[in-house]
N, C-alpha and C positions, 0 to 999 in steps of 0.2 A: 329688476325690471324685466330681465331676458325671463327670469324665472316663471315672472307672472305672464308674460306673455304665452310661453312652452304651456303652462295650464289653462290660459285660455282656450289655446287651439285645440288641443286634450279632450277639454269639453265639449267644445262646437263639434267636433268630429263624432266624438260620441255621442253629442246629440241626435245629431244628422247621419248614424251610420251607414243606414242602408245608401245613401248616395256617397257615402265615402270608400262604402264596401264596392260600388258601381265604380268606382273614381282607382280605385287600388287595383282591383283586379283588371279593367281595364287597362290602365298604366304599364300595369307588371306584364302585360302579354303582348304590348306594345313595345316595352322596355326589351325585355326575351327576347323577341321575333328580331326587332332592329339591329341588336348585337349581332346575330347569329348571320342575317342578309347581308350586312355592311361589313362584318369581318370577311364572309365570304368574297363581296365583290372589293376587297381593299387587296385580299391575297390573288387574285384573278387580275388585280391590276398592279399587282408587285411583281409579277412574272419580268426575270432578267435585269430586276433593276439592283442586284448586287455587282452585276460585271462594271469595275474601277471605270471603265472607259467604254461605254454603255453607247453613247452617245456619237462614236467614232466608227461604229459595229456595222454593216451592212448585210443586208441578203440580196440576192440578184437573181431578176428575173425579167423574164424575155417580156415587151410588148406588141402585141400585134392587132391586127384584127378579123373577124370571123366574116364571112360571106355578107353578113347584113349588117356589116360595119359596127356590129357590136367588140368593145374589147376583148381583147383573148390573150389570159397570162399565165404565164408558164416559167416554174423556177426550176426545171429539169437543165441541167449544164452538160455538154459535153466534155471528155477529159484538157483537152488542150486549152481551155480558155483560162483557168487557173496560170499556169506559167505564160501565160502569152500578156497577160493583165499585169502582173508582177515585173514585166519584165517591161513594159512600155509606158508604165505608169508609175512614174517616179512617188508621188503624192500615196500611193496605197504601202500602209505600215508591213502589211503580214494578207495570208490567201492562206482560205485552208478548205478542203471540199468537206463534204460531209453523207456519209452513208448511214440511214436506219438500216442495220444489219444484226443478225444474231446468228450466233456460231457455238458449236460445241467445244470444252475446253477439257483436256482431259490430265493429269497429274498421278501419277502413279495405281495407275488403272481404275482411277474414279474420274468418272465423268460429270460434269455439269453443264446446263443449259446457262448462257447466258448471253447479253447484251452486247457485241462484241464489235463499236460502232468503227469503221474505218475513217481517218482524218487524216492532216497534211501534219508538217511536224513544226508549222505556225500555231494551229490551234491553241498547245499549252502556251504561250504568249499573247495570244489575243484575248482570250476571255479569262475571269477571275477564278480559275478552279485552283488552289494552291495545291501543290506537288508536296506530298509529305516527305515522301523518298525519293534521290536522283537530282537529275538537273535538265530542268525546263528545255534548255539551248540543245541538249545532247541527247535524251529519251527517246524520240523516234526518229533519232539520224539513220538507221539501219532497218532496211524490211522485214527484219525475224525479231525485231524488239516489239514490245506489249509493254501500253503501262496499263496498271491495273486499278482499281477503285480501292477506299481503306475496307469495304464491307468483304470485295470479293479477296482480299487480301486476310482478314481476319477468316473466312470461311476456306479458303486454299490451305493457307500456311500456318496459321494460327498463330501465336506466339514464333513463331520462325520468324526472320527476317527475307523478304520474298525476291531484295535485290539479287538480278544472278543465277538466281533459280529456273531452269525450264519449265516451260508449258508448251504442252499440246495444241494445236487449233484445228475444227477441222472445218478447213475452205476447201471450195472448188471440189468433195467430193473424195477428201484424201487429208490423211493429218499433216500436219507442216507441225516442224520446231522452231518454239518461239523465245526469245529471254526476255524474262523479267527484267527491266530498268528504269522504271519507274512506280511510286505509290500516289493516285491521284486522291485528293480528298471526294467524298461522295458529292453528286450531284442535290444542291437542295431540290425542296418539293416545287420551288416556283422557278423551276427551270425548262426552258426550252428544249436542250440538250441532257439525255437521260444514257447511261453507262456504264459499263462493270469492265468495259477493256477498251484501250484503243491501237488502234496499229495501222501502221500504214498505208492510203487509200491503193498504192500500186500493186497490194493485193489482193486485187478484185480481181475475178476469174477473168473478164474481160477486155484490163487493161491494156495487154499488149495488141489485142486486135484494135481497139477503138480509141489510143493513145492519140491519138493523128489526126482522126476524124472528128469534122463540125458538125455534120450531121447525125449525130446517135450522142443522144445525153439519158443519163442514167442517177444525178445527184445533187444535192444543190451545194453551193458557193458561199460561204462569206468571206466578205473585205474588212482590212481595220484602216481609216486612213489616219496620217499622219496628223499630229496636233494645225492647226490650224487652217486644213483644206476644206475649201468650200464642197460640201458633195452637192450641189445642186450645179456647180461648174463642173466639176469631174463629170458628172451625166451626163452633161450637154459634149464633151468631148468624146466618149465612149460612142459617139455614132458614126464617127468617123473609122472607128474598129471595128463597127459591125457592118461598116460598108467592107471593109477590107477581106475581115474573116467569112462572112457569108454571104458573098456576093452572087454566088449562083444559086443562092435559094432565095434574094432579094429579087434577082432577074427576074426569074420564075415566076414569082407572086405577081409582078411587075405586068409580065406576059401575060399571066392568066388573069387579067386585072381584076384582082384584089384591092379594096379599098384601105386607104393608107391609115394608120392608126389616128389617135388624138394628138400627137404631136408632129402628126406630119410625115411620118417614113411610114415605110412598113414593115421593118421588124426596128425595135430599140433595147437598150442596155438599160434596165432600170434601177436603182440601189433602193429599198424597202430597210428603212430602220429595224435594227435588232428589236427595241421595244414593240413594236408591232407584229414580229413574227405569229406571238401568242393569238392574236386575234384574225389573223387572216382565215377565212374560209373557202379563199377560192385557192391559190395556187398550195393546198397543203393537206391535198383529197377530202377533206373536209374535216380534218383532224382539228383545226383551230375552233377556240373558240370566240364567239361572236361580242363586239364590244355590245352590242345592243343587248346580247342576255344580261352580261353584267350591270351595264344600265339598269336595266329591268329590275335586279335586286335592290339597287340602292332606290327606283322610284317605288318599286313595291312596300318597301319597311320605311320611305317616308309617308307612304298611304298609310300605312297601318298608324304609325304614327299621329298623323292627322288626324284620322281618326278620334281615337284616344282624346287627344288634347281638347277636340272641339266638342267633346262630350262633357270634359272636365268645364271648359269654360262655358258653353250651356247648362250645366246644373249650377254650376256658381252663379252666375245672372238669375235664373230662373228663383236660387234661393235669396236673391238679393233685397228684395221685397221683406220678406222674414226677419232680414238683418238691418232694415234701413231705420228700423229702432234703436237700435244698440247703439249704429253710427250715429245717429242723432243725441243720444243722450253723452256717448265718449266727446263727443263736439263740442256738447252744451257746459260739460264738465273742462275745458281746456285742451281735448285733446288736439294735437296738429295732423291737415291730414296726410302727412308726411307719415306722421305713426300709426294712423289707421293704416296706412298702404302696409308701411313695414308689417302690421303686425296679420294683415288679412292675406299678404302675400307670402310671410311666413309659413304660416298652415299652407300653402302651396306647395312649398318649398318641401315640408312635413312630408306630405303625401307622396312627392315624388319620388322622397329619399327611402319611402318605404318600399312604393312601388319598384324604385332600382334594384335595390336588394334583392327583391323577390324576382324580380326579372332575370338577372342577372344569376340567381340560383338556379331558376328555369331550362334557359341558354346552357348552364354546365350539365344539368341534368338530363339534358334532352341533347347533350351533343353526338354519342352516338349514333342516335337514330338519324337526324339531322344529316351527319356524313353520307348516313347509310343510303338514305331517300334522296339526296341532294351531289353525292360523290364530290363532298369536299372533303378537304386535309386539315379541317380546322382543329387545334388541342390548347389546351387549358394554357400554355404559353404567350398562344394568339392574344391571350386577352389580358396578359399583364406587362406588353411589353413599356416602354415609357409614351411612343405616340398615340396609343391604343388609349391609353390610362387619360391621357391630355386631351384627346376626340373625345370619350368618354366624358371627361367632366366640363367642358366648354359646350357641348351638345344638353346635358344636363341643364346648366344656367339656362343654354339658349330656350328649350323649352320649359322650366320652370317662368321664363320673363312671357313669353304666348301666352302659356294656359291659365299661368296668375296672372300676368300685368293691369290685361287688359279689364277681367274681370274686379281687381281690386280698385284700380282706377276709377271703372264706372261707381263701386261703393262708394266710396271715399268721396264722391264729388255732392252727393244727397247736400241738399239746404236744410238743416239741421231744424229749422223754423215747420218748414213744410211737412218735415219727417213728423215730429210732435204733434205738429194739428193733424195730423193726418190725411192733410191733400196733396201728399206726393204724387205725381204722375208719371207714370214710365211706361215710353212708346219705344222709341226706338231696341229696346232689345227683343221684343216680339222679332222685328227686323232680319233682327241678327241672328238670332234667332234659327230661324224660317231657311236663313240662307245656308246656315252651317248647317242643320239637318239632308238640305240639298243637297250640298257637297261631301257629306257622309255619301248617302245611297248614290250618288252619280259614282262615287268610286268602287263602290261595292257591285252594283249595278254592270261596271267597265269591268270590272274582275273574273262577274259571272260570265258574259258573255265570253271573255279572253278564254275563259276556261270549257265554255261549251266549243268554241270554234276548234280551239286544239286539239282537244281530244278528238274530235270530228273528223281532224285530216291525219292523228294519229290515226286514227281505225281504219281512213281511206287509203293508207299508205303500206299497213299491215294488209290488207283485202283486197288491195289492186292486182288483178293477175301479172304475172311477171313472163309469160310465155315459157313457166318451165313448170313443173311440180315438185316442189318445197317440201312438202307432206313426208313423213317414213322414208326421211334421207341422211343417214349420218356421216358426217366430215372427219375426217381423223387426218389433223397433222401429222405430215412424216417426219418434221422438225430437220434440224441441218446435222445428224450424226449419221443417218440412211442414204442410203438410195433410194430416189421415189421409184423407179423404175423398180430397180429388183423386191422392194417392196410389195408393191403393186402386183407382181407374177406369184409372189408366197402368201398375199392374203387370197388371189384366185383359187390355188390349189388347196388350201386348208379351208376354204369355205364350200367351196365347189359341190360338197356334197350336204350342205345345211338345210334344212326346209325354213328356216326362216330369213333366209339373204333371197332376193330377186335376182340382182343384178348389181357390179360390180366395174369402175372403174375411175381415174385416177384426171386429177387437172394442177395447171400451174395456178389457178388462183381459186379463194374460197366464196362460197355465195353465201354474204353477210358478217358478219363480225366474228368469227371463232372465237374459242375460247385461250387460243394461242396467243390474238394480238395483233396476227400477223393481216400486212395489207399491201398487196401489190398490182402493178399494172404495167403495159406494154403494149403501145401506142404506135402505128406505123404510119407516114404518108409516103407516098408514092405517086407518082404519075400513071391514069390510066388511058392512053390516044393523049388527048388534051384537056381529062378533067385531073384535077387536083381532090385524089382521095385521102382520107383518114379513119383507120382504125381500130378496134381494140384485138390486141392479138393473143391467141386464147392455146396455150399447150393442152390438150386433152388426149386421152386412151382409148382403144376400142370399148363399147358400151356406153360410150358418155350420154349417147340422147336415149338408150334405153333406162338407164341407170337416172336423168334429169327428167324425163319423160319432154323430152323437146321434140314435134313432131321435123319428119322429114318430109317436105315437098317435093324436091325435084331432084336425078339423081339418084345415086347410093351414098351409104351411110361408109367408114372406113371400117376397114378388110384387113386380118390378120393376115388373109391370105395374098395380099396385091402388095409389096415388096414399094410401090414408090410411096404410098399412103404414110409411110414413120419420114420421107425423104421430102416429096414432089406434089401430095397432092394437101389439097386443101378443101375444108366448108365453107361457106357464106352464109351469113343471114340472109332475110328477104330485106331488111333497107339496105346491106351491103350491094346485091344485084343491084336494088332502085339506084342507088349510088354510082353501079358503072355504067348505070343507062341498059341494062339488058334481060329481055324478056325471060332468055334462055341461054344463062352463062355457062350451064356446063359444058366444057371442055376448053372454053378458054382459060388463058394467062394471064398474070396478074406476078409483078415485079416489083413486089416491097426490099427493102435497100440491097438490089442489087441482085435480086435469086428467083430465078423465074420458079413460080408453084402452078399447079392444073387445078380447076377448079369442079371436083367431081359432085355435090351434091351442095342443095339449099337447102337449108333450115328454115322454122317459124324464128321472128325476133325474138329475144329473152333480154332479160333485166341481167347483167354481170355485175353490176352495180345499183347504191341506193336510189329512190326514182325522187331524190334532190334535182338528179342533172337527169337531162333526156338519155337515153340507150343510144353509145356509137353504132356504127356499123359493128361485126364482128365476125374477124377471121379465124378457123379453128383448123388447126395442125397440130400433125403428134409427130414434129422432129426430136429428136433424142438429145439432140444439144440444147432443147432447152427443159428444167426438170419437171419433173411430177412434185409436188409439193402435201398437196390432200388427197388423201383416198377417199370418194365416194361410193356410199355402199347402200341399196336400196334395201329394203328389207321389210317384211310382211306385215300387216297393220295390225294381224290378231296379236301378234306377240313382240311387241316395241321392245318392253325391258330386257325380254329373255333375248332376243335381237344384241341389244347393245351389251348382255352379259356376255353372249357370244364372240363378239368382233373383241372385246376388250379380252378375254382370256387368251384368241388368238393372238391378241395384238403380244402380249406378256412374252411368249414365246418365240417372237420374231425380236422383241427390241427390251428383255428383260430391266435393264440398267434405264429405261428412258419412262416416263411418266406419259400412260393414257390419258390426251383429252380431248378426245371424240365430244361430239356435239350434233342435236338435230340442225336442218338448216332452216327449219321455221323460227325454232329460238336464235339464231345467227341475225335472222334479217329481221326480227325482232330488235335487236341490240343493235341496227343501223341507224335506228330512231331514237336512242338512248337521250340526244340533249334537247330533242321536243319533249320524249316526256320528263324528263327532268322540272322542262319548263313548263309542260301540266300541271306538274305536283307544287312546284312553286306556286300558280297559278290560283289553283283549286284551294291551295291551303291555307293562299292571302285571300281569299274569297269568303273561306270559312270563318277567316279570322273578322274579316273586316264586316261581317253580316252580323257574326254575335254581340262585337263593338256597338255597331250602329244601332242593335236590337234594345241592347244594354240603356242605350244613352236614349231613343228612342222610350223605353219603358220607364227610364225615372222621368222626362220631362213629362211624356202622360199621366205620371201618378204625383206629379206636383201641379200640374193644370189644372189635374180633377180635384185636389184639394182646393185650389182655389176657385173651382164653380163646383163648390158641395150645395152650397144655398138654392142657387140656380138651379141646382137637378131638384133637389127636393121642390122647389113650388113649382115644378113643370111636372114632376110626379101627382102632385097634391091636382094640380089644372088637367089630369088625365092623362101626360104623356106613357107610353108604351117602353116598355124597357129597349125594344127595337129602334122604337124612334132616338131617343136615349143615345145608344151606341151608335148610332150613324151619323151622329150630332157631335158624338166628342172624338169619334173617328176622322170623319171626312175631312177636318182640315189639315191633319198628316198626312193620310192619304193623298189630297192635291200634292203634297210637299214631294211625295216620294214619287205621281207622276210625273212632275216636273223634273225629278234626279235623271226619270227613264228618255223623257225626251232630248238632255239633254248628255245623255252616256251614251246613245244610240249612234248618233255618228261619228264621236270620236270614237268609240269601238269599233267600227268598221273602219276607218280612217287608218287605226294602226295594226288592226287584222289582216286588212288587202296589203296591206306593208309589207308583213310577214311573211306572207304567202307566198310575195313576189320570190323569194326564195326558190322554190318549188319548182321542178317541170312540170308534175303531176301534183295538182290541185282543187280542194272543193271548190265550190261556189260559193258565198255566202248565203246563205237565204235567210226570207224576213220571217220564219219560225225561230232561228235564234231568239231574233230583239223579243220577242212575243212573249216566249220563255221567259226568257231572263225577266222582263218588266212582271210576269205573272206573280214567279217567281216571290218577288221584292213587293209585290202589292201583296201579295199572302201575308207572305214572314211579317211586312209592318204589320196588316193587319190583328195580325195573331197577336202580335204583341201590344196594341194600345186596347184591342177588343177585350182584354184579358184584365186590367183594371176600368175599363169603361162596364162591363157587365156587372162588376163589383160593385160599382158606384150608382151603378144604375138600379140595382137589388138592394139596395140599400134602404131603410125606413126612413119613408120623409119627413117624420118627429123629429127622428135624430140627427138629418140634415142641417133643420132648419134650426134646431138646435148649437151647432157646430159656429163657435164665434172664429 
């Protein structure tokens, strides 16, 4: 019986292949696409859920609020709140800080760069990293201990045993000796915490000065609490600590009255679950990623999906007609329509299974590029694990039972009477019809536009002037083996006589994404008379605004020659003046924690950062205690390459042992924008997908309609109709279908556009040339595609029409 069944399907299919071939290929690139989206967004949302005790894990971060009573969160910690928390809160298991830091490591005169994070010596006991070599309790009881990762272990030591063994570090500007005593296993791919060393946060250059101090944070914090504490009561308690510990910065705000947060104080102690770190985009400079991209994927690859299926179950209806003979006669013969279902949903079943295959070959074959375009970490593992395998095949049924059920159902249910005499009537799948082509193109329709808007404010975010000049500027990390400073004096002199360098000099942070990684900032309030200022505090060198091209307004620019300028004086932007209320600040004072500076010259604003968030104020000083990090080096437009061949030969010779990666800073603030376009290319390339689908599924129900009005064109051919009139006749009722898709994609497109945006300081507009577009757009493409067998039909001889039983 299975047997005869397996040949029946065989047949129908190959009867019918061009709508099987429409039904396969469509499947197979919906099947592919799904895999590839959903694996992504399943490991985007596995981030930290291996740590045993996940669930117990906290991050901490300040609440407050901003001037217009919007929130304002900050997980920057000062050093003393770690032991202060440990020690008055019985309920917390383990404290550990946490520094992004990277350090040079050096081993018998070989150097390496790497990851060289500083933590409490809770850490290896709070989280799930197992400790190959050593003992968890003991490994960072001592500030010259390092434990080390298995990678950077195999690359140090090799086959050596590396417990015991020294290493190099070099912090603060000077190599320290460190020992080996501990082997940590490697951080996975969906981890929070990334690592090649860790050692003790109390050597941080800073510690001893700001050990004490509530005011100056510089890392963040997590808690582990104990099995059975509630942390929504632990939080509620913790503001009683932050009355205690920060009381003269509560007064303050108090005084200068600031509006008190959402729960009522004005500053609070927050705990943020470990599982949510990955997703945060506010307090984690915008490093996290957003739960709503990932959304994004799993609802993007059930559109496609959708798609697909509501094509497969429109050509099945549409061919039902065709088949309601066959059911009529298997009826008439005894069949049950238990077995008609079985065996018409069978062949569903068929097609799926081939389509998965083929899908699923797709997805491996295209995984490369996939990473490439999409910067995931997905590998041929991802896809055999056991839940994966399980999703897999339950996602399977679940849409084999949509795309066949409903369609075999409808078959199956024909009056066997009716079918034979031939006055079966079928309405309601026109219906159905009608409605599932709508919700093809309302998605397709919602895609294009997602896809024109982004790119729209990618380009607008690329091309927003930024108050500096980006253009024929390259960044060179001096990385943590140098001195930026001494640096900075040996590329002046070795270039000093080039004709292709402008101008030349040196900042603590980089403008846009380098190719290093690195990302910092340095943030000051202060009191100025009786406002409450804040700003971004900017280490730069002589040249910086010839070398940026940032104009100077008011004021002089800083002076090799003026002795307090490395010491006492300081720039302003022009919103920093707006900020202290003064027309004409130079020569006043200005006392950020504790140090009075002179304020000799104002600046135009400039963007330091991406224009996600509005531009601070910003203060620019060149004290020596705080370092140079990037060398900016302007350099002549005729000659870019020979430019950047230059500074990199230079650089060879200053820092032989360490790797050039100089960078323009147009491609830097290009890569500020990396996870909009990401979500372009997502965007664009569900659009593509889901336009060829609906075109697809679109063209076989046209070319099954027009078989069924072959009669009908031939006697309106024969009565004079026009091949034009013809085409407009068997067009137009799609056409209404897909304006109706346009009107009703139009506003949920903006609905979740302006969403988007709200993101943004700097933002398009929408405008209603989008919708215009996109609906043109989707009236063309259908067109093209039902006009393309309507011409056919319409060119046709109407002998042979009318010929056609």
């Amino acid at each position: 019986m299975f047997r005869n069944y397996l040949k029946v399907a065989f047949r129908t299919l190959w009867k019918n292949r061009t709508h099987t071939l429409i039904n396969i290929v469509g499947l197979s690139v919906a099947f592919g696409t799904g895999v590839l989206l959903f694996l992504t967004a399943a490991f985007e949302l596995s981030y930290d859920r291996f740590h045993t005790d996940a669930d117990r894990i906290f991050r901490l971060y300040f609440l407050s609020s901003n001037r217009d009573g919007s929130p304002d969160k900050g997980s920057t910690m000062p050093y003393p709140i770690s032991p202060s928390l440990k020690a008055e809160f019985p309920e917390i298991e383990g404290v550990t800080r946490w520094f992004d830091r990277s350090a040079s490591v050096r081993r018998n005169e070989q150097t390496y760069n790497k990851d060289v994070r500083m933590a409490d010596a809770d850490f290896l006991q709070m989280f799930s990293f197992p400790l190959r070599k050593g003992n968890a309790k003991t490994a960072m009881n001592s500030l010259s201990d390092v434990v080390i990762s298995e990678k950077m272990a195999d690359e140090i030591f090799g086959a050596e045993d590396p417990i015991g063994k020294p290493l190099q570090l070099r912090l603060n500007n000077a190599w320290q000796a460190f020992t080996v005593t501990g082997v940590l296993s490697d951080a996975p791919k969906n981890s929070t915490f990334e690592y090649d060393a860790l050692i003790r946060s109390e050597n941080a250059g800073d510690y001893q000065e700001f050990k004490s101090r509530w005011d100056h944070g510089n890392h963040d914090v997590y808690i582990k609490l104990k099995p059975g504490t509630d942390p929504q009561t632990l939080q509620r308690r913790t503001q009683a600590f932050m009355d205690k510990y920060f009381a003269s910065d509560i007064q303050e705000r108090q005084k200068q009255g600031w509006p008190k947060n959402e729960l009522g104080f004005q500053r609070s102690l927050l705990f943020q679950p470990l599982l949510n770190v990955h997703f945060d985009t506010e307090t984690t400079h915008g490093m996290g990623i957003s739960r709503t991209y990932v959304f994004t994927l799993l609802l993007v690859g059930l559109f496609i999906l959708a798609i697909a299926c509501i094509n497969f179950i429109n050509l099945t209806i549409a061919q039902s007609v065709s088949r309601a003979r066959e059911v009529g006669v298997r009826k008439s013969l005894g069949a049950q329509r238990g077995q008609l279902f079985g065996q018409i949903w069978g062949e569903t079943v068929l097609v799926c299974a081939i389509a998965l295959f083929i899908g699923l070959g797709m997805a491996y074959s295209l995984l490369p590029t996939f990473n490439r375009l999409f910067r995931s970490h997905l590998a041929i593992a991802d896809f055999l694990t056991p839940s994966i395998l399980a999703v897999t095949g339950l996602s399977f049924l679940l849409i084999t039972l949509i795309a066949g059920g409903y369609p075999s159902w409808f078959v199956t249910r024909f009056n066997a009477v009716e079918v034979l005499k031939g006055t079966l009537k079928v309405s309601r799948p026109g219906l159905l019809r009608n409605s599932l082509i709508i919700t093809q193109f309302t998605i397709a329709c919602l895609l294009i536009v997602c896809t024109l808007i982004i790119r729209q404010q990618i380009s607008y975010l690329q091309q927003k002037p930024m108050g500096l000049d980006k253009e024929q500027v390259i960044s060179v990390p001096v990385g943590t083996e140098l001195d930026g400073t001494d640096v900075l004096k040996t590329m002046r002199t070795r270039l000093a006589n080039q004709p292709n360098i402008v101008a030349i000099s040196g900042s603590s942070v980089n403008i846009g994404a380098g190719l290093d990684g690195g990302s910092s900032r340095m943030v000051f309030g202060f009191l100025y008379g009786q406002r409450d200022i804040a700003c971004d505090w900017l280490r730069i060198d002589t040249d910086y605004l010839k070398t940026m091209g940032i104009k100077l307004l008011q004021g002089r620019d800083f002076n090799a020659s003026f002795s307090t300028d490395s010491s006492s004086s300081v720039l302003i932007t022009q919103s920093m003046a707006k900020a202290l209320c003064e027309k004409n600040p130079i020569g006043k004072f200005i006392k950020p924690d504790n140090k009075e500076y002179q304020i000799v010259g104002v600046v135009s604003d400039f963007n330091l950062y991406s224009l996600h968030q509005e531009a601070r104020p910003i203060t620019l000083q060149m004290q020596s205690k705080w370092p140079i990090n990037y060398i900016l080096i302007r350099v002549n437009p005729q000659n870019l390459m020979g430019a950047m061949e230059t500074i990199k030969a230079t650089w060879k010779t200053i820092a032989p042992k360490q790797e050039f990666i100089g960078s323009f800073l147009d491609e830097n603030t290009e890569r500020w924008y990396r996870r909009e376009q990401r979500l372009s290319n997502i965007f664009s390339s569900a659009a593509g997908i889901a336009i060829l689908l609906s075109c697809m599924g679109l063209f076989a129900i046209a070319l099954l309609t027009i078989q069924q009005r072959t009669k009908e064109i031939g006697v309106r051919k024969v009565l004079g109709a026009s091949v034009a009139s013809i085409v407009t006749l068997l067009s137009k009722d799609f056409l209404k279908l897909v304006i109706a898709a346009i009107l009703i994609a139009s506003p949920i497109s903006w609905w979740v556009m302006d969403k988007w945006l709200a993101d943004f300081a700097y933002k398009i507009d929408i405008e209603w040339w989008v919708f215009a577009l996109a609906g043109t757009l989707a009236m063309l493409i259908a067109f093209v595609t039902v006009s393309f067998q309507s011409i056919k039909a319409a060119l046709m001889n109407p002998v042979k029409s009318l010929k056609t039983e």
